[in-house]
C-alpha positions in Angstrom: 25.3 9.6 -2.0 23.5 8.0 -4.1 19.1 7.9 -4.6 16.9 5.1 -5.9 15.7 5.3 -9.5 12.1 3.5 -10.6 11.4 3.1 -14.6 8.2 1.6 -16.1 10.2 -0.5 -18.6 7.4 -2.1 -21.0 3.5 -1.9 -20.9 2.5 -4.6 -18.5 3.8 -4.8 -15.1 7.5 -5.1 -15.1 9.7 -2.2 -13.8 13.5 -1.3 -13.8 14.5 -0.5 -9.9 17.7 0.9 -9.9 20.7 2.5 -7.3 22.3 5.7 -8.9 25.4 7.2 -7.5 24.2 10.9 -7.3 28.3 12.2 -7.9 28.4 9.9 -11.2 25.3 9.5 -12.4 26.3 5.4 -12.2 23.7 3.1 -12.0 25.1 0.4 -8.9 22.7 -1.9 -9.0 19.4 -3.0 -11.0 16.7 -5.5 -10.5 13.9 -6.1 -13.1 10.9 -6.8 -11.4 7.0 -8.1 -12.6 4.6 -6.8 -10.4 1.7 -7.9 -9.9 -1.7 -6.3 -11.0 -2.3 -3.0 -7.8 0.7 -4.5 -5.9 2.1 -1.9 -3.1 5.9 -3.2 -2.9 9.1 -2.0 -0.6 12.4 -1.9 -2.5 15.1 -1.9 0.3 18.6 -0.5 -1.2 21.5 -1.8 1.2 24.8 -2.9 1.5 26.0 -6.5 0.8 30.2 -6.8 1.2 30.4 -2.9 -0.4 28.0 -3.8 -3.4 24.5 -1.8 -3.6 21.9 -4.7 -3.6 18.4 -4.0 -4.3 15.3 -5.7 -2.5 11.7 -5.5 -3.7 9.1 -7.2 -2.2 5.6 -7.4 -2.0 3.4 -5.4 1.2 1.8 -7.5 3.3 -0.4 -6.0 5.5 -2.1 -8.2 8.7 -3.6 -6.0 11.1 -4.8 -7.4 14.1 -6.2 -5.6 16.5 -5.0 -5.1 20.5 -1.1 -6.3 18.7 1.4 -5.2 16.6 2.2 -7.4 13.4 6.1 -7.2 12.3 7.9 -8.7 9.4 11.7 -8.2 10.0 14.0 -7.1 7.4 18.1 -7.3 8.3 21.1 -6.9 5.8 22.9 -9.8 7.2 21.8 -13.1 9.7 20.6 -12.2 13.0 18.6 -13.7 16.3 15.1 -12.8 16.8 13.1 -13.2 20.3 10.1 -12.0 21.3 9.4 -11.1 25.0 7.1 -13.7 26.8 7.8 -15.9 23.7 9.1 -19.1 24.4 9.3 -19.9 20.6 12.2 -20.4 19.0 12.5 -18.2 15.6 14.1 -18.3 12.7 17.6 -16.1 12.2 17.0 -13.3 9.6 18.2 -13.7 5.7 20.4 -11.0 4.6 18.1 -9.4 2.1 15.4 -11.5 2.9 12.3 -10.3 4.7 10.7 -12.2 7.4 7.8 -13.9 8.5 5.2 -12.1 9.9 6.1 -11.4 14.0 2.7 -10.8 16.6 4.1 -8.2 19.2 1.8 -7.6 22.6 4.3 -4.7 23.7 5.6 -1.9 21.6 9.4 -2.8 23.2 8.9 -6.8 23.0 10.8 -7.5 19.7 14.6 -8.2 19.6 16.7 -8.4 16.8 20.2 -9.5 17.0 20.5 -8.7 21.0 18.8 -5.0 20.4 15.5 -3.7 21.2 13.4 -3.2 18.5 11.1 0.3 20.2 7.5 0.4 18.0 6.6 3.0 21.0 7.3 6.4 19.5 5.1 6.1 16.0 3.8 2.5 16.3 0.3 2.0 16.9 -1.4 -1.6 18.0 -3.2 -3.0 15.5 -1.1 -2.0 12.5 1.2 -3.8 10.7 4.8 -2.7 10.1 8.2 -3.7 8.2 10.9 -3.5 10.4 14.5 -2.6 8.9 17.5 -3.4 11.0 21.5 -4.0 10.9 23.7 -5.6 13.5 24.0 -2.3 15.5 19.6 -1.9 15.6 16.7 -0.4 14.0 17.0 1.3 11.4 13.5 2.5 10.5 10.4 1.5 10.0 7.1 1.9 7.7 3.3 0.5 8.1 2.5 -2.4 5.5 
């Protein structure tokens, strides 16, 4: 297996985010990253071809109320419709997160052809990061 490391690496506001192999101790991928001042951030470890990649990104919380607000992140490109949406959105970015989605239903969102179900711990008018593959949802936090 292998577990996420996080080391403050100077005084100011840059930390060392790294993937450790937990059989050999290896470190399989690092990212330095400035952060900024009280910053809440996601770091996404995932898969890219068989290499560890690491993600970090910034929270970005835009509660509405009555809706749920979704940014999408996928490990690879994939469609994204919203039910009762006639708009036409933008694939996902392998490693990239998304723009920010407004749901009216907790089952409304679809990410490469699956359903994308906020019902079970989603509540309207919070904000959430979706992470997903090809086969689905993966999991999911509040912003």
């Amino acid at each position: 297996g292998s577990e996420m490391c996080i080391r403050d690496s100077s005084h100011g506001h840059k930390f060392e985010f790294a993937i450790k192999d937990t059989n050999s101790g290896a470190r399989t991928a690092d990212v330095k990253y400035n952060v900024q001042n009280k910053g809440k951030y996601w770091a996404i470890a995932w898969m890219d071809n068989n290499s560890d990649v690491l993600s970090i990104f910034e929270m970005k919380p835009s509660n509405q109320n009555d809706v749920f607000r979704v940014r999408v992140f996928a490990n690879t490109a994939l469609s994204v419709k919203i039910l009762g949406s006639d708009a036409d959105f933008t694939e996902t970015i392998a490693g990239e997160v998304s723009e920010t989605y407004t749901i009216n239903n907790c089952a409304d969102l679809y990410v490469g052809g699956n359903e994308i179900d906020l019902c079970q711990q989603g509540d309207f008018g919070q904000s959430y990061l979706v992470v997903v593959d090809s086969q689905g949802l993966i999991t999911y936090g509040k912003e």
